[in-house]
Structures are given as C-alpha cells and as structure tokens.
C-alpha positions as CSV (number, residue, x, y, z in Angstrom):
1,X,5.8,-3.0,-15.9
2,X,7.3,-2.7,-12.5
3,X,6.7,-3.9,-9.3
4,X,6.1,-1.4,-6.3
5,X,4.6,-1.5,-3.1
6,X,2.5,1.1,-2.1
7,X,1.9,1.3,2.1
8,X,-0.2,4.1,3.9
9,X,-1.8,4.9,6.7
10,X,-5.6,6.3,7.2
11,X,-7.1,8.5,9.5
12,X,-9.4,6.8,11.9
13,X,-12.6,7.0,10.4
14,X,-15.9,5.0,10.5
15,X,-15.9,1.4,8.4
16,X,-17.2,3.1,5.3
17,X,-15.0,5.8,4.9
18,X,-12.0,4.0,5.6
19,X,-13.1,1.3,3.0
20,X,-13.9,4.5,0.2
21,X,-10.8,5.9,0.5
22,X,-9.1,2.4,-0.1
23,X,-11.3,1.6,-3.1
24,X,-10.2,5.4,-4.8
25,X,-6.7,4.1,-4.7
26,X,-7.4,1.1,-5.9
27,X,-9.3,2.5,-8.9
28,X,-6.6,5.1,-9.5
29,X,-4.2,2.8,-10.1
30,X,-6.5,0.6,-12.1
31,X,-7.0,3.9,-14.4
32,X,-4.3,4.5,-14.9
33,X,-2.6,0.9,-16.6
34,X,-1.5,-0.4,-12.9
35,X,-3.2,-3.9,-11.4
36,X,-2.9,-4.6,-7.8
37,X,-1.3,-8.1,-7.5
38,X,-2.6,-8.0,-3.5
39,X,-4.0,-6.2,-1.4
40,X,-3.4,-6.9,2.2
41,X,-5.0,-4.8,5.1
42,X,-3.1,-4.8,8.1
43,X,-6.3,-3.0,10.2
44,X,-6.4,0.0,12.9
45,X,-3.1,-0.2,15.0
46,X,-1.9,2.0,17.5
47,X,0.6,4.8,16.0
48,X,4.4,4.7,17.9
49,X,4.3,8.7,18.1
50,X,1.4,11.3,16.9
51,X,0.3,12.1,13.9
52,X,-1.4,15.1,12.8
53,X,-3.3,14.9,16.1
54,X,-4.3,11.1,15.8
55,X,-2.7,8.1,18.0
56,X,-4.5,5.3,15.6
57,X,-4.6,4.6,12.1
58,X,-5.7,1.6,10.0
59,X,-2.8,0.5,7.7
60,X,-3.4,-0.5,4.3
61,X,-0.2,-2.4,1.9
62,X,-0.9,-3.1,-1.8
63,X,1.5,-4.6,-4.0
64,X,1.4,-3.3,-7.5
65,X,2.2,-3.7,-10.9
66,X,2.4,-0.3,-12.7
67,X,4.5,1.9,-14.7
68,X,6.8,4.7,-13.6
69,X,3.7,7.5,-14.7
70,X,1.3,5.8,-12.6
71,X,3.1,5.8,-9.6
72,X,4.1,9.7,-10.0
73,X,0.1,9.8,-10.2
74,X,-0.6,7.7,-7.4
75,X,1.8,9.8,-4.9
76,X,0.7,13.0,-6.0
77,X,-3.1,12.3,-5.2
78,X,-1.7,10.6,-1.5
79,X,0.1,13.9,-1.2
80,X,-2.9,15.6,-1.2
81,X,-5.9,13.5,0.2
82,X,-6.3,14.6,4.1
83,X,-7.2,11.2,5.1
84,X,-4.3,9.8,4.9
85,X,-1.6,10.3,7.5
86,X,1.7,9.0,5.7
87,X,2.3,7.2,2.6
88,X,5.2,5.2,1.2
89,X,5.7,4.2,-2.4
90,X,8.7,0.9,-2.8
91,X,9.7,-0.5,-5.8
92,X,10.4,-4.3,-5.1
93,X,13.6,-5.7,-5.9
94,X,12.4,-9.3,-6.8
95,X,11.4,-8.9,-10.2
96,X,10.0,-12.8,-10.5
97,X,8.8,-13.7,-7.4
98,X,5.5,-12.8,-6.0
99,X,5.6,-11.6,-2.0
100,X,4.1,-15.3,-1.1
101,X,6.0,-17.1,-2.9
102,X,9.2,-15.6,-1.6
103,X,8.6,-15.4,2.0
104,X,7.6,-19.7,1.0
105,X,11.2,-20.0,-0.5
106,X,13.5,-18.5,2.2
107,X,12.7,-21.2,5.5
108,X,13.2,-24.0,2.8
109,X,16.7,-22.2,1.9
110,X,17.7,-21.9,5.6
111,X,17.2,-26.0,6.0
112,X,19.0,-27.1,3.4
C-alpha cells in the first residue's frame, strides 16, 4: 500500500451536510481497501480568489493508506460530486514516517 494525501475543499453548507459529504469519502476509501491514517479538518476559511461563485469553503486533509485503484476511484467520484470546490490527491514521499512523527523529528534535527 501507498501513502497519499488526499486535500479538498467543500462548498459552504450547513454542519450536517458538510459532515455527510466528508463521511462518503471516508467510506469510499474504506470500500475500496484504503484506511485513513488521519483525518485532520482544517474548518471554513476564507478562499484567496472565487470559486464557482463561493468566497468560503471548509477544508478537509486526510492522510491515506491505499492502492493505486482506489485513488483512481476516489478522484473520479471528487470529479464529479458538486460539493466540492477543488480536490488534490499527493502521494507522500516519506514512506516510514507518519505526518506527526516527522514534523516531531525535523526541530530536533535543526539543534543538533
């Protein structure tokens, strides 16, 4: 398995709605053979330019452990679910470490 991060942005919605449309990507990629290592919700922020007539949108970042097929699934349902606004698939380039644990490692680095 392979480790991607998967970033998008939702339409501003009510509570509810934005929280469905979370939980159906995080049950597609549970469906199909991925596990979401974590999921971090950066909240509604302020867009730097327009998007498909919205100036706010509540960011969502889940970092994921999947195989190639389920991230060709994963963008094609993103491609077309109106909700979102933009979506961005990554693969990491840290293959061991988990996003905690190197963001932990790199101030101790710069002391030494």
């Amino acid at each position: 398995m392979r480790k991607y991060e998967v970033i998008f942005i939702v339409k501003p919605m009510e509570e509810d709605a934005t929280n469905a449309v979370i939980a159906k990507f995080s049950k597609l990629i549970a469906e199909n053979g991925g596990t979401i290592v974590k999921e971090d919700r950066w909240g509604k922020r302020k867009l730097a330019y327009e998007i498909k007539d919205c100036m706010d949108g509540y960011y969502c970042l889940f970092y994921v452990n999947c195989e190639p097929a389920c991230v060709k699934e994963v963008d094609r349902v993103m491609k077309i679910t109106d909700e979102l606004l933009k979506h961005m698939i990554v693969k990491s380039e840290e293959p061991d470490a988990a996003p905690e644990e190197a963001a932990a490692e790199e101030p101790a680095e710069e002391k030494e």
